[in-house]
C-alpha positions as YAML, in Angstrom:
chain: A
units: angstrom
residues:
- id: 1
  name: UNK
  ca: [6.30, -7.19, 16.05]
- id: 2
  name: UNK
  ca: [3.72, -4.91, 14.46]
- id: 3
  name: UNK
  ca: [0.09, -4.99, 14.89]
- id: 4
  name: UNK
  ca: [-0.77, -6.02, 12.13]
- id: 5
  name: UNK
  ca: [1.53, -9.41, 12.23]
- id: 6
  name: UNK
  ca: [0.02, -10.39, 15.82]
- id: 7
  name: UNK
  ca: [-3.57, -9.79, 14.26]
- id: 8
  name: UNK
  ca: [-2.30, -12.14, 11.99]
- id: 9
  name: UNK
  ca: [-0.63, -14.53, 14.27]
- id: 10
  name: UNK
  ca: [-4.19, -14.70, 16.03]
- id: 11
  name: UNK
  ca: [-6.52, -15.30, 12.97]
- id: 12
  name: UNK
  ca: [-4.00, -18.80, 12.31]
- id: 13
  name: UNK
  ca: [-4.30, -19.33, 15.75]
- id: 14
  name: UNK
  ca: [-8.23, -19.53, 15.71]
- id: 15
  name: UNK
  ca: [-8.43, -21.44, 12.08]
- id: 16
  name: UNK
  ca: [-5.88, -24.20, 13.24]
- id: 17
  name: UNK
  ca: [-7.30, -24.62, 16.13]
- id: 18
  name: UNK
  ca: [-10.77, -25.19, 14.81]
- id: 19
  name: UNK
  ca: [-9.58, -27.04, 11.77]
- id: 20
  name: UNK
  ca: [-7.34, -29.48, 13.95]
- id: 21
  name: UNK
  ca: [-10.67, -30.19, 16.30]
- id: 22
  name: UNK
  ca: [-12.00, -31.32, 13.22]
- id: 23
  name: UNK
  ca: [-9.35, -33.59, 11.96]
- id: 24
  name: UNK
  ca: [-10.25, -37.33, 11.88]
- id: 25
  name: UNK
  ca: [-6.65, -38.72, 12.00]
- id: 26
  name: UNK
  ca: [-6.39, -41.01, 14.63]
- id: 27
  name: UNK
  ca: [-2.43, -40.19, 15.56]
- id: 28
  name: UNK
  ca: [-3.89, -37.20, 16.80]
- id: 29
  name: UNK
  ca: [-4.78, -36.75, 20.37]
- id: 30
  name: UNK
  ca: [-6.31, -33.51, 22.79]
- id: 31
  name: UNK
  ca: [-4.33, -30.62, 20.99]
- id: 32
  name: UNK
  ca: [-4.32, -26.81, 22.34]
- id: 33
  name: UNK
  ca: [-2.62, -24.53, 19.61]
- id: 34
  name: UNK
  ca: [-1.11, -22.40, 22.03]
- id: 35
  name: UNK
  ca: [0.66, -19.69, 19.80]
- id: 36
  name: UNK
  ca: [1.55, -18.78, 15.76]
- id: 37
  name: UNK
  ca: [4.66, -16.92, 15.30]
- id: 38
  name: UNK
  ca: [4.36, -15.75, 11.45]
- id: 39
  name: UNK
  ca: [7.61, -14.51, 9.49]
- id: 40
  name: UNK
  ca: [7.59, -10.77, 8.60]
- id: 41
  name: UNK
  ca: [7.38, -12.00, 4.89]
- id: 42
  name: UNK
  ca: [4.14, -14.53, 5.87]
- id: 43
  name: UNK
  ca: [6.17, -17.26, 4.15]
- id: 44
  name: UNK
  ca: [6.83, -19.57, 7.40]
- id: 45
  name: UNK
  ca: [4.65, -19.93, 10.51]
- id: 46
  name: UNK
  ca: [5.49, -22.04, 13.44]
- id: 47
  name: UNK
  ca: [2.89, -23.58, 15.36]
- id: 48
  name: UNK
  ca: [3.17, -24.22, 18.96]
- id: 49
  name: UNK
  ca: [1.24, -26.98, 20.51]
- id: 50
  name: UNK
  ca: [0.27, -28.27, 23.60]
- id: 51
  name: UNK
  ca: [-0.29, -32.14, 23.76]
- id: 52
  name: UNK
  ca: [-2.08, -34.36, 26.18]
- id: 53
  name: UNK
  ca: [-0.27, -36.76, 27.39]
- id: 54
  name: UNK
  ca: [3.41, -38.39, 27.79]
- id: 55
  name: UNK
  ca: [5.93, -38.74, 24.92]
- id: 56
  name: UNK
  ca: [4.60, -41.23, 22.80]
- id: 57
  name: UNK
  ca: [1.34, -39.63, 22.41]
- id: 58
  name: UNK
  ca: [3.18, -35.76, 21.55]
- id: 59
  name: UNK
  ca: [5.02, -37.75, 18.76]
- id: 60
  name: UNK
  ca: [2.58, -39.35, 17.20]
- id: 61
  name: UNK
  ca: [-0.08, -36.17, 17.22]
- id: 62
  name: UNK
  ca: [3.03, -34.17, 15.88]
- id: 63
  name: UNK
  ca: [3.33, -36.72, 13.20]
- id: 64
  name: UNK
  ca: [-0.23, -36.43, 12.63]
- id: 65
  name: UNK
  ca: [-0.15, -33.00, 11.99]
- id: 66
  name: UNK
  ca: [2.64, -32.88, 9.96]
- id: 67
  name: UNK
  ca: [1.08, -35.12, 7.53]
- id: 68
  name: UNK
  ca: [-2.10, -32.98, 7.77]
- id: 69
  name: UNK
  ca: [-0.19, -29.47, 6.89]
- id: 70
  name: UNK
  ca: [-1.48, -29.05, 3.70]
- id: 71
  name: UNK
  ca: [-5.04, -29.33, 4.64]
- id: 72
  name: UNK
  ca: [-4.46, -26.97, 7.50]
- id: 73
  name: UNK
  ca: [-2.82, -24.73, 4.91]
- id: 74
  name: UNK
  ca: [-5.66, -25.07, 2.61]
- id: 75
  name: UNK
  ca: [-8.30, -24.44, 5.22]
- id: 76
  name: UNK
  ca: [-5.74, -20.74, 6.34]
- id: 77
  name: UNK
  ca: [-5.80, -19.52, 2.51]
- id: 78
  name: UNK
  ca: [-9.44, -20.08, 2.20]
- id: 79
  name: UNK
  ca: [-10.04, -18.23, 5.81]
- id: 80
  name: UNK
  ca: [-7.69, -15.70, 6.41]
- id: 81
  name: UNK
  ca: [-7.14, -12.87, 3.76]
- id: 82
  name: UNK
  ca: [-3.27, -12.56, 3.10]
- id: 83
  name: UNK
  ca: [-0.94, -12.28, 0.17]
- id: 84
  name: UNK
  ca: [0.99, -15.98, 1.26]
- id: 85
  name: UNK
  ca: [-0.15, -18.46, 2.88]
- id: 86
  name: UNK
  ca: [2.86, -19.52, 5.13]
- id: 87
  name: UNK
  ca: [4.23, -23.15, 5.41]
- id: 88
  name: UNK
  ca: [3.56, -24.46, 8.60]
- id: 89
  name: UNK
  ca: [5.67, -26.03, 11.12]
- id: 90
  name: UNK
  ca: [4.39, -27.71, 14.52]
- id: 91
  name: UNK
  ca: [6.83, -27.63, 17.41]
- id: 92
  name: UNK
  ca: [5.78, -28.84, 20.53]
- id: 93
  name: UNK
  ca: [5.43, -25.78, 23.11]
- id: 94
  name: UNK
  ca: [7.57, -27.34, 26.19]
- id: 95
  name: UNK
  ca: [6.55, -24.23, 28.46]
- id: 96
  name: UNK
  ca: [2.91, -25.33, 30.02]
- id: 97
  name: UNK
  ca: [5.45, -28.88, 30.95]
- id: 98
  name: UNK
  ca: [8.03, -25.91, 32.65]
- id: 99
  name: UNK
  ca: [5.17, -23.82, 34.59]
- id: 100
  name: UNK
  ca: [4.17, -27.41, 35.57]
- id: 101
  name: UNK
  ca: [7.28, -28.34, 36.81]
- id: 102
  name: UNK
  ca: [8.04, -24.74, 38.86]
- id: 103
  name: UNK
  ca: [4.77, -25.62, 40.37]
- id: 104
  name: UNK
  ca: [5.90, -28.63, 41.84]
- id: 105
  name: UNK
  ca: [9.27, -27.49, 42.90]
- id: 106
  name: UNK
  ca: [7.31, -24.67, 44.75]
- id: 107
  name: UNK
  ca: [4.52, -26.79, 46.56]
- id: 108
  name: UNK
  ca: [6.98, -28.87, 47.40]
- id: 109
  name: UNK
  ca: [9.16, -25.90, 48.91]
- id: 110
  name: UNK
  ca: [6.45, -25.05, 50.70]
- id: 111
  name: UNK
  ca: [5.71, -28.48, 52.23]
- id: 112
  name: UNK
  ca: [9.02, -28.60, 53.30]
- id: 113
  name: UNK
  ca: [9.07, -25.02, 54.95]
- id: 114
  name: UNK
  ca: [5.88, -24.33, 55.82]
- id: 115
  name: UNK
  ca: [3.91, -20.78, 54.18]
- id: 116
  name: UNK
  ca: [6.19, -18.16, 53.41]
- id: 117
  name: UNK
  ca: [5.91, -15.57, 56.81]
- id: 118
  name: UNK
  ca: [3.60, -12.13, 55.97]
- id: 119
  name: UNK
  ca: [5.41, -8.77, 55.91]
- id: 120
  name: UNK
  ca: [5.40, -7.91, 59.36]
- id: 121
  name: UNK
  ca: [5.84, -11.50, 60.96]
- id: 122
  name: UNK
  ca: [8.98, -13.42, 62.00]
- id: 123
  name: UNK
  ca: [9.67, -17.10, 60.15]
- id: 124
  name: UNK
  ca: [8.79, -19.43, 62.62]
- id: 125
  name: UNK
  ca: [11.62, -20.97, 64.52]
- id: 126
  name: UNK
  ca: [13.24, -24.12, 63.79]
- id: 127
  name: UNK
  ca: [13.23, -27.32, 66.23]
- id: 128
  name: UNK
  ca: [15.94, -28.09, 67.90]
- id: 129
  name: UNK
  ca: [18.94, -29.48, 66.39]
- id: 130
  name: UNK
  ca: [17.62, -28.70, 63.22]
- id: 131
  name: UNK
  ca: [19.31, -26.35, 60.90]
- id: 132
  name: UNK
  ca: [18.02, -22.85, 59.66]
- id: 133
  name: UNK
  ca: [17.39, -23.19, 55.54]
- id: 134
  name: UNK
  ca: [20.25, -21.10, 53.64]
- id: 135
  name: UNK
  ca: [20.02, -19.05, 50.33]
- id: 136
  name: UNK
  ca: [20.98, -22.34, 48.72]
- id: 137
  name: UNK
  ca: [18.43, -24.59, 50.03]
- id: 138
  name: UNK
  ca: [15.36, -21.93, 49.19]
- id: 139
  name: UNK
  ca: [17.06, -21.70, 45.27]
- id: 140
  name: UNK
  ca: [17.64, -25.84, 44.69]
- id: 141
  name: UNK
  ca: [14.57, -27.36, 46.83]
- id: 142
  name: UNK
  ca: [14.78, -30.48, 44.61]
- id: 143
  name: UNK
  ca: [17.67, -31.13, 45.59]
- id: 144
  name: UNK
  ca: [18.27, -32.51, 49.34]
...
């Protein structure tokens, strides 16, 4: 991706995420625009979001902005300089709900094993009777 497309990428980023502050629609909720990935041809953009709140809520804000595409669009032509203005399309960005999840998985790993040991130190021995933690355990901590 050339410079000039990510300077490009960023400039929708800022509008949209101004402009969809602004938006009075009540379908949509607390929105971060998280990324723009433009074509090479600035015909299509897809707009990654970030939604608060469960399923129901990402739905209907994705609905919302769906339906409010061609103000967005409007708002991009009139404040960003390019040849096209691209047609939008929102997809919800599912990898803040993965870092979440990898965060869990690992407090919980270490709540099960205690702190990982500093270079230098031994792990600290198990009690009796109770088993040391293979390769398999540290890789699959959710499930035992």
């Amino acid at each position: 991706m050339g410079l000039r497309l990510l300077k490009v990428n960023e400039a929708l980023r800022e509008v949209l995420s101004r402009e969809i502050a602004a938006l009075k629609d009540p379908r949509i909720g607390f929105v971060t625009v998280t990324g723009v990935q433009t074509s090479a041809d600035l015909r299509h953009a897809k707009v990654f979001v970030s939604v608060l709140g469960g399923a129901p809520a990402r739905e209907r804000t994705l609905a919302g902005l769906r339906a409010a595409h061609g103000h967005l669009q409007e708002r991009i032509g009139a404040d960003v300089r390019t040849k096209r203005t691209p047609q939008l399309q929102f997809l919800y960005d599912e990898s803040i709900d993965q870092g979440i999840r990898i965060e869990t998985l690992l407090k919980r790993y270490e709540g099960e094993l205690g702190p990982e040991p500093a270079d230098g130190e031994l792990p600290p021995e198990p009690a009796d009777g109770e088993p040391l933690p293979d390769a398999a355990d540290r890789a699959r901590p959710d499930q035992t």
